[in-house]
VEXDREN-2710 file (C-alpha; in Angstrom, 1 decimal):
% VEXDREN-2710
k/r/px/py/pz
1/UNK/6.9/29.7/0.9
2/UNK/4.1/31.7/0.0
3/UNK/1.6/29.4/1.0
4/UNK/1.3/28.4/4.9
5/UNK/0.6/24.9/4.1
6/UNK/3.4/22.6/4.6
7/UNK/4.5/19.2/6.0
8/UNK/7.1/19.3/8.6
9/UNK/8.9/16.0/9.2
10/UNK/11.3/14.8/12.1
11/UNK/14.3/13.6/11.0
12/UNK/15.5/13.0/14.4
13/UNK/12.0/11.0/14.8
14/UNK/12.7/9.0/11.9
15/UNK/16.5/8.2/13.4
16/UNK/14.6/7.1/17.0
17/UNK/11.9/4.9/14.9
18/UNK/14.7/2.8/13.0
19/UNK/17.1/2.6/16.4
20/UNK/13.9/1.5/18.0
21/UNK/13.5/-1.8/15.9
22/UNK/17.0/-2.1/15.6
23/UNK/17.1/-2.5/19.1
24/UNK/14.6/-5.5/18.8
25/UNK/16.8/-7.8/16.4
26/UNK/19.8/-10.3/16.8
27/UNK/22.8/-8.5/15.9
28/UNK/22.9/-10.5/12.5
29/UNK/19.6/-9.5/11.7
30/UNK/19.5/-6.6/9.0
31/UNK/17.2/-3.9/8.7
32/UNK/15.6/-2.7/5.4
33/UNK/14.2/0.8/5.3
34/UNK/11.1/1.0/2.9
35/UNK/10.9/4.3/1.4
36/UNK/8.8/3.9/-1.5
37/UNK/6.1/5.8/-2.2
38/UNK/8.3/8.8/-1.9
39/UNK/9.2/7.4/2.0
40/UNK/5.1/7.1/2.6
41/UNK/4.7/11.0/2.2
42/UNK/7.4/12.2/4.0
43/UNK/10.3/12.4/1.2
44/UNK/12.4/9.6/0.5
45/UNK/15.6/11.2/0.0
46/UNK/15.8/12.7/3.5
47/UNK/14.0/9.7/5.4
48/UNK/16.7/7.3/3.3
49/UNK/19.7/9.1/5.0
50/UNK/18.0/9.6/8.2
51/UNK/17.2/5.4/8.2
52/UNK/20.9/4.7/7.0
53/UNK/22.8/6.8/9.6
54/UNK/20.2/5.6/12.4
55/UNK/21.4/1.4/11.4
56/UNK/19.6/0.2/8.5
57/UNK/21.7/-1.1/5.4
58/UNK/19.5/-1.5/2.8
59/UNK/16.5/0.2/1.6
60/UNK/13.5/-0.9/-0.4
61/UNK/11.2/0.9/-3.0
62/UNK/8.8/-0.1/-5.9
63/UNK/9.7/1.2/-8.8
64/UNK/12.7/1.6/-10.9
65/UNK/12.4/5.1/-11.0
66/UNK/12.3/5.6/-7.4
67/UNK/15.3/3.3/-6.9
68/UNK/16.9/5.6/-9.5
69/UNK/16.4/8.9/-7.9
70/UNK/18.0/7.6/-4.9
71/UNK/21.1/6.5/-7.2
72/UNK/21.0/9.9/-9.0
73/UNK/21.1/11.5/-5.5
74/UNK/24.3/9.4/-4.9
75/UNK/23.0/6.7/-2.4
76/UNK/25.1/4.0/-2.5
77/UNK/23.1/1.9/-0.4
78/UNK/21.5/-1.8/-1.7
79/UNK/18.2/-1.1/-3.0
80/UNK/15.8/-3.4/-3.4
81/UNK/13.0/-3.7/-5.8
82/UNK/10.0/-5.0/-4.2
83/UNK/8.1/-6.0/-7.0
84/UNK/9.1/-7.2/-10.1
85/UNK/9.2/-4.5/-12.5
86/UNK/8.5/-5.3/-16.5
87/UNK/11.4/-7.1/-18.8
88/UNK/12.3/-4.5/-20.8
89/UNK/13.2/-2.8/-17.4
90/UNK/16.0/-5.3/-17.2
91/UNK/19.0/-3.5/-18.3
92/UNK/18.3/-0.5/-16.2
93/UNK/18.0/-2.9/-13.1
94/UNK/21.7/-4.0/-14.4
95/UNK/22.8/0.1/-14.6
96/UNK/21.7/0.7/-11.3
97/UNK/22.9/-2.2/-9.5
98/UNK/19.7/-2.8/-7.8
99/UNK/18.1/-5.9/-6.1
100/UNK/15.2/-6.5/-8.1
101/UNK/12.2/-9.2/-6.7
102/UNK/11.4/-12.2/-9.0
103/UNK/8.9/-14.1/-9.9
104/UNK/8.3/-14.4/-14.0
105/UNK/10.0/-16.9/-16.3
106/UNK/10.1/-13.6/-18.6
107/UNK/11.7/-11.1/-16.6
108/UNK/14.4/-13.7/-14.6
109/UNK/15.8/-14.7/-18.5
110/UNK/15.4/-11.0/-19.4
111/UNK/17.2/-9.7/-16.8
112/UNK/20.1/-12.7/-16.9
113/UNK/20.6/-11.6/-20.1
114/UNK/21.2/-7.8/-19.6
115/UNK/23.5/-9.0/-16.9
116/UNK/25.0/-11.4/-19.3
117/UNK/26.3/-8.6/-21.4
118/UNK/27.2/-6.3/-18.5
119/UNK/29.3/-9.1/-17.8
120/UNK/28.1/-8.7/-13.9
121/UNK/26.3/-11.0/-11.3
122/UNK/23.0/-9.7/-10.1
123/UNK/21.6/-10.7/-6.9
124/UNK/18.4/-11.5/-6.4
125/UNK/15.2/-12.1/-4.3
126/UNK/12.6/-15.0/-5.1
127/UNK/9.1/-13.6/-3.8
128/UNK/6.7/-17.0/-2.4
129/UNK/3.4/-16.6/-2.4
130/UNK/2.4/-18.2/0.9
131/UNK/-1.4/-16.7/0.9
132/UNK/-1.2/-12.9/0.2
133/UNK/-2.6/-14.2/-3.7
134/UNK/-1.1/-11.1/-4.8
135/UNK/2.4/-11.6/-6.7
136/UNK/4.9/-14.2/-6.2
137/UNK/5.3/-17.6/-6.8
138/UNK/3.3/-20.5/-5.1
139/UNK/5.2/-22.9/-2.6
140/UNK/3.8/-25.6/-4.1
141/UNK/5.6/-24.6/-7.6
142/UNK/9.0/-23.4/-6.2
143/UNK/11.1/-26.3/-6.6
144/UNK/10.2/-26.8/-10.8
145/UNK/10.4/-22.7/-11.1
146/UNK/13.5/-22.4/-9.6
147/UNK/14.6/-25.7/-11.1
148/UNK/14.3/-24.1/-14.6
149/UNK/16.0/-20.9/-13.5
150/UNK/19.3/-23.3/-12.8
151/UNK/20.8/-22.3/-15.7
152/UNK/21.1/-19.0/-15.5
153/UNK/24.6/-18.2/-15.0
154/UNK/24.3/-14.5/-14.5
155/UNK/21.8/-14.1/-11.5
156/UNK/22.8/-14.7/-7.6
157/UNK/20.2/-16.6/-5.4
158/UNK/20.7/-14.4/-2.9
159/UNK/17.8/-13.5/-0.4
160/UNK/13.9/-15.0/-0.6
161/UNK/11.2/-13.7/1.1
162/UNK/7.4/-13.8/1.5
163/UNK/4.4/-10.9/2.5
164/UNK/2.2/-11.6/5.1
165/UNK/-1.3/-10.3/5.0
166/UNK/-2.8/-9.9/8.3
167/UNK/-0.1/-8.9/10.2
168/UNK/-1.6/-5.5/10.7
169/UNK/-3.8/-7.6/13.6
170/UNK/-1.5/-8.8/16.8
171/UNK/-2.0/-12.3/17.3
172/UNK/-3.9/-13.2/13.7
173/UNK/-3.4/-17.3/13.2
174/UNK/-3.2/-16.5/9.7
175/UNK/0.5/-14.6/9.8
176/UNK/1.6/-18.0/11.7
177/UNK/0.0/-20.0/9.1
178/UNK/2.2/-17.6/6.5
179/UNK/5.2/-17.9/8.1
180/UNK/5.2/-21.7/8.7
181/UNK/4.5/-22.3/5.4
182/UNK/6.8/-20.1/3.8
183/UNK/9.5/-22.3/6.2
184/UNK/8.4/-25.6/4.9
185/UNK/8.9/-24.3/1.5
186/UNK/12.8/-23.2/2.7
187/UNK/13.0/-27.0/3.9
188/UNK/11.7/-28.5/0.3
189/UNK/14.5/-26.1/-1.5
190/UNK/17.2/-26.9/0.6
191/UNK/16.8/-30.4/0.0
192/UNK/16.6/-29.9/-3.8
193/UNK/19.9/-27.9/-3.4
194/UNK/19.3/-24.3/-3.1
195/UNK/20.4/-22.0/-0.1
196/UNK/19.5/-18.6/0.4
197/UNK/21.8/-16.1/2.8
198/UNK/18.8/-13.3/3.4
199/UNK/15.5/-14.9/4.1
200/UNK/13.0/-12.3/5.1
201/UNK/9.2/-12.2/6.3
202/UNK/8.2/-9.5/8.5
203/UNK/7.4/-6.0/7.9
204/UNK/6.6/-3.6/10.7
205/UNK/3.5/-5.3/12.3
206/UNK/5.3/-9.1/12.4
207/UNK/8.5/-8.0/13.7
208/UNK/6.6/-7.1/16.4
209/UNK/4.1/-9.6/17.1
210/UNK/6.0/-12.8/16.0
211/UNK/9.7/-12.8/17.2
212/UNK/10.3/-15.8/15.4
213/UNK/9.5/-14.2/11.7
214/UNK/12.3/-11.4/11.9
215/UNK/14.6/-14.3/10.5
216/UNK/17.7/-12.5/8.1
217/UNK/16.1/-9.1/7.5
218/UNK/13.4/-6.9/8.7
219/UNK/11.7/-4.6/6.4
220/UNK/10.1/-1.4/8.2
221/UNK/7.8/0.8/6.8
222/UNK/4.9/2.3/8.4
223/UNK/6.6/2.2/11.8
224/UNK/10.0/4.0/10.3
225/UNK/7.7/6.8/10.2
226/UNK/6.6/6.5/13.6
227/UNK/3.0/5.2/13.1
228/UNK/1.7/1.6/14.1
229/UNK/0.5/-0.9/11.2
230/UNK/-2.9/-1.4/12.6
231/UNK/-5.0/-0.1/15.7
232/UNK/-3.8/-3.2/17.8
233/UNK/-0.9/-2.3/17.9
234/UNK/-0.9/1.5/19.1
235/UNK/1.1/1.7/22.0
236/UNK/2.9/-1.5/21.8
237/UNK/6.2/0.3/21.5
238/UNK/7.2/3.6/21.9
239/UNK/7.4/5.2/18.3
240/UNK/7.6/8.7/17.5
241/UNK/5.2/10.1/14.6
242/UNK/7.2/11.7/12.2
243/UNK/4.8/13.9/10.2
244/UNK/2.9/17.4/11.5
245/UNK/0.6/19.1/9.1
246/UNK/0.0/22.9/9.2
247/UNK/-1.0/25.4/7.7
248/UNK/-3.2/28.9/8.7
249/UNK/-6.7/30.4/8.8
250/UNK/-6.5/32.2/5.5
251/UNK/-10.0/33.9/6.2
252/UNK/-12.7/34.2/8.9
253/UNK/-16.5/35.2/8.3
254/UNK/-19.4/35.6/10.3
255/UNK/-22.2/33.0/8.9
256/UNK/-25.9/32.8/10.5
257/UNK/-28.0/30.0/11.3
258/UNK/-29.2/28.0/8.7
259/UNK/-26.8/29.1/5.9
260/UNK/-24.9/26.0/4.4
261/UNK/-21.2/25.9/3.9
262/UNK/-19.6/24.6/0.3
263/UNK/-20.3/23.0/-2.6
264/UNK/-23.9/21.0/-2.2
265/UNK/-24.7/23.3/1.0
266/UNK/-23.5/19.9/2.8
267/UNK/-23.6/21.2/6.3
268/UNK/-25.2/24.1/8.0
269/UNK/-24.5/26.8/10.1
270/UNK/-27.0/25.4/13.8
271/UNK/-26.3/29.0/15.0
272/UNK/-24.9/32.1/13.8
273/UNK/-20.8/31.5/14.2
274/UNK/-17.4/32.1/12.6
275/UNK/-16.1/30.3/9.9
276/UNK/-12.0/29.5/9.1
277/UNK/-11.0/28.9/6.0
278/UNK/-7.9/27.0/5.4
279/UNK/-5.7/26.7/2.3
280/UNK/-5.5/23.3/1.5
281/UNK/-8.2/20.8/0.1
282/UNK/-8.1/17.1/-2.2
283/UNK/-5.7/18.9/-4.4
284/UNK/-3.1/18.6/-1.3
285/UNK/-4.2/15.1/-0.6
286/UNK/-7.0/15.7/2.4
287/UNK/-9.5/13.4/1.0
288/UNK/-13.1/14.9/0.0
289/UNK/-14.3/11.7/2.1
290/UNK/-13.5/13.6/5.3
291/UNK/-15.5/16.2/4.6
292/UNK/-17.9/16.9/7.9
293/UNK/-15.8/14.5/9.3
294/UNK/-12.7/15.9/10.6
295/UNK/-11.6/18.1/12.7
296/UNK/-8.1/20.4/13.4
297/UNK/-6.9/22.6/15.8
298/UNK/-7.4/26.2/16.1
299/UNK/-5.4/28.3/18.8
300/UNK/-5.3/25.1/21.0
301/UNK/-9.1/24.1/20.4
302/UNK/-10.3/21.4/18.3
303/UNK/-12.7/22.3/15.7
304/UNK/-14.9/20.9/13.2
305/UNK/-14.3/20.9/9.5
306/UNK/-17.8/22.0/8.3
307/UNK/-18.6/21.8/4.6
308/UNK/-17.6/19.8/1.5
309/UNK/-13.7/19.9/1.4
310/UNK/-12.9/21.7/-2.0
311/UNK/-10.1/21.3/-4.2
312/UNK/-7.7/24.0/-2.6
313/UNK/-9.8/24.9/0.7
314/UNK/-12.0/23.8/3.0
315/UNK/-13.7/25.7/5.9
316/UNK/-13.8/25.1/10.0
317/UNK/-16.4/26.0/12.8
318/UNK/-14.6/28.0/15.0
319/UNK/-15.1/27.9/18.7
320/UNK/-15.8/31.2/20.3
321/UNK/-14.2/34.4/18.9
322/UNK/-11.0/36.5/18.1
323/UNK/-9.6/34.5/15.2
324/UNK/-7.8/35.8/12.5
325/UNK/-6.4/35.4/8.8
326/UNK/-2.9/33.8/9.7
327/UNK/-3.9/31.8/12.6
328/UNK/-2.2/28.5/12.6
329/UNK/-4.0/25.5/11.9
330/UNK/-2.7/22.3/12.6
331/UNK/-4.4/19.0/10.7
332/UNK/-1.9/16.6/11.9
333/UNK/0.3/17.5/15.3
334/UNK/0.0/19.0/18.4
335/UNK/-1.5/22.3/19.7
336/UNK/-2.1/23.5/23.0
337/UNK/-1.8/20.4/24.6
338/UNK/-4.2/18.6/22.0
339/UNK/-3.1/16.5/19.6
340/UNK/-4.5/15.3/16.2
341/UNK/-2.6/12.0/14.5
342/UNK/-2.6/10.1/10.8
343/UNK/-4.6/7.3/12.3
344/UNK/-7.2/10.1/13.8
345/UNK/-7.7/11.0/10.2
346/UNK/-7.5/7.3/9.1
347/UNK/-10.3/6.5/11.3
348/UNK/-12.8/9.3/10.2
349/UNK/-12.2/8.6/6.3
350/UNK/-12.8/5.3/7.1
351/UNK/-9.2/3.9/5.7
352/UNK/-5.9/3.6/7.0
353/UNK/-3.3/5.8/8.1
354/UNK/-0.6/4.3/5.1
355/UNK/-2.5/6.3/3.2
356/UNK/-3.8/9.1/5.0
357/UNK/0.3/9.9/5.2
358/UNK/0.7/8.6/1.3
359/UNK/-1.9/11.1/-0.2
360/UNK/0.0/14.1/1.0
361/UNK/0.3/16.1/-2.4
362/UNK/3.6/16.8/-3.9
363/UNK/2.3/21.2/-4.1
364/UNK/2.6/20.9/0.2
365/UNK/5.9/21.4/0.6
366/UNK/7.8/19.4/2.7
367/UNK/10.1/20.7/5.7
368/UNK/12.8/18.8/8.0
369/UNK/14.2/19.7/11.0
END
């Protein structure tokens, strides 16, 4: 690397994370890794092995062509599709041997069709909408849907599932509400003859907070990576964050009182002081919203970020003297006994740390240990 920027990730962390959970579930629960979004920022390929050898069988991802770089890569593992992906997709899905979600009239004939001539079965899970109001079918429709899909001689029933969309908030009446539902709708299919061996409702934030939604199958995300799905939950179990983000001061100047700092003179020097600037900016992910927002550590201090945050730089107030091009810089981590995390950032860009962790540009290299 010729750049000092660079995400270092913990495969051992990611290993602890999964055992973690694991630990939490009946012995015939499963565990699904979720390493979409190439593993939330931290590489998918490595966090995929790292989940698999630490207990988790299967893995989930959103798109076809992240399902098939993990095939390419020889992963043999189940891979689920978590959304449905469009009908012409359908033969792939078949090549692959993927799970894929359903929902659509147009993909579940599409896709029974591709099996059809592959001569092969292809499992599947039915997605219920039980309030999300994002994709899925609606409890009250799921008997006549899946009535119609009877047919179909080339597609295995196998799992059905649901999303819930406040369980990022311990205790919310509305992931109960969810989940209850989503059982009542299990009770009206049974009786019109349909059984399902994987029934699935939590992600990271219900496993924890409701017991009773962990059911056939857990999918974790965020927490895999050692990061809590909401604020309420920080601390609730002992996960290890996964991700550090570093780089080094790249050059230091003197600037006097009153000068501004970036594009739009956004901030100004209150005294004359020493400026870092660091080698990495929105271009890398580190959103442009943070900008006078944020701050890093410097040779164990914390110190501000000072200045609109440019595409490939942005600039720091340092704290007293004797800093020099090369210094290390860490955005997220630990230095001298301080410590910066994703939800630190989350909090002063005003979003959440998924993405924070997500927005990490594919130019930062990425480097396990």
């Amino acid at each position: 690397m010729i750049r000092p920027t660079r995400v270092e990730v913990s495969r051992e962390a990611v290993r602890a994370n999964v055992a973690l959970f694991r630990s939490l579930l009946d012995p015939g629960t499963e565990l699904m890794a979720v390493v979409k979004s190439d593993g939330y920022g931290h590489g998918d390929l490595e966090v995929t092995r790292a989940a698999l050898a630490a207990g988790a069988s299967r893995l989930g991802v959103a798109l076809v062509e992240e399902a098939e770089k993990l095939r390419e890569a020889g992963v043999d593992a189940p891979i689920h599709l978590l959304f449905e992906p469009p009908p012409a997709s359908a033969p792939r899905v078949v090549e692959l041997g993927l799970i894929p979600t359903v929902y659509t009239d147009e993909f579940v004939r599409e896709l029974d069709r591709a099996a059809g001539r592959s001569g092969v079965s292809v499992p599947v899970h039915v997605k219920l909408d039980t309030g999300m109001h994002r994709v899925g079918i609606d409890t009250g429709q799921a008997v006549r849907r899946l009535s119609g899909w009877r047919g179909l001689r080339h597609l295995e029933m196998e799992g059905i599932y649901t999303h819930l969309a406040n369980a990022s908030k311990p205790g919310d009446p509305y992931s109960r509400l969810q989940l209850e539902r989503f059982l009542a709708c299990l009770e009206d299919l049974e009786r019109a003859g349909f059984a399902f061996a994987v029934r699935h409702a939590a992600a990271s934030g219900a496993a924890l907070d409701l017991p009773e939604s962990r059911l056939d199958l857990v999918r974790l995300g965020i927490s895999m990576y050692g990061l809590y799905p909401g604020p309420g939950f920080r601390g609730a179990v002992g996960l290890t964050p996964a991700l550090e983000l570093k780089t080094a001061l790249c050059h230091v100047f003197r600037a006097a009182r009153g000068e501004g700092i970036s594009y739009g003179l956004t901030w100004r020097m209150p005294e004359d002081g020493w400026v870092g600037v660091i080698p990495m900016g929105y271009g890398d992910g580190l959103m442009r919203r943070l900008s006078n927002r944020m701050e890093v550590l410097v040779g164990g201090r914390r110190c501000r970020q000072v200045g609109t945050i440019c595409m490939d730089l942005c600039m720091v107030l340092l704290e007293g003297d004797g800093y020099s091009p090369g210094d290390e810089v860490v955005i997220i981590g630990e230095q001298g006994g301080q410590r910066i995390d994703a939800d630190d950032l989350a909090e002063w860009a005003e979003t959440i740390n998924y993405e924070v962790v997500c927005m990490l540009g594919k130019r930062v290299p990425r480097v396990y240990h």
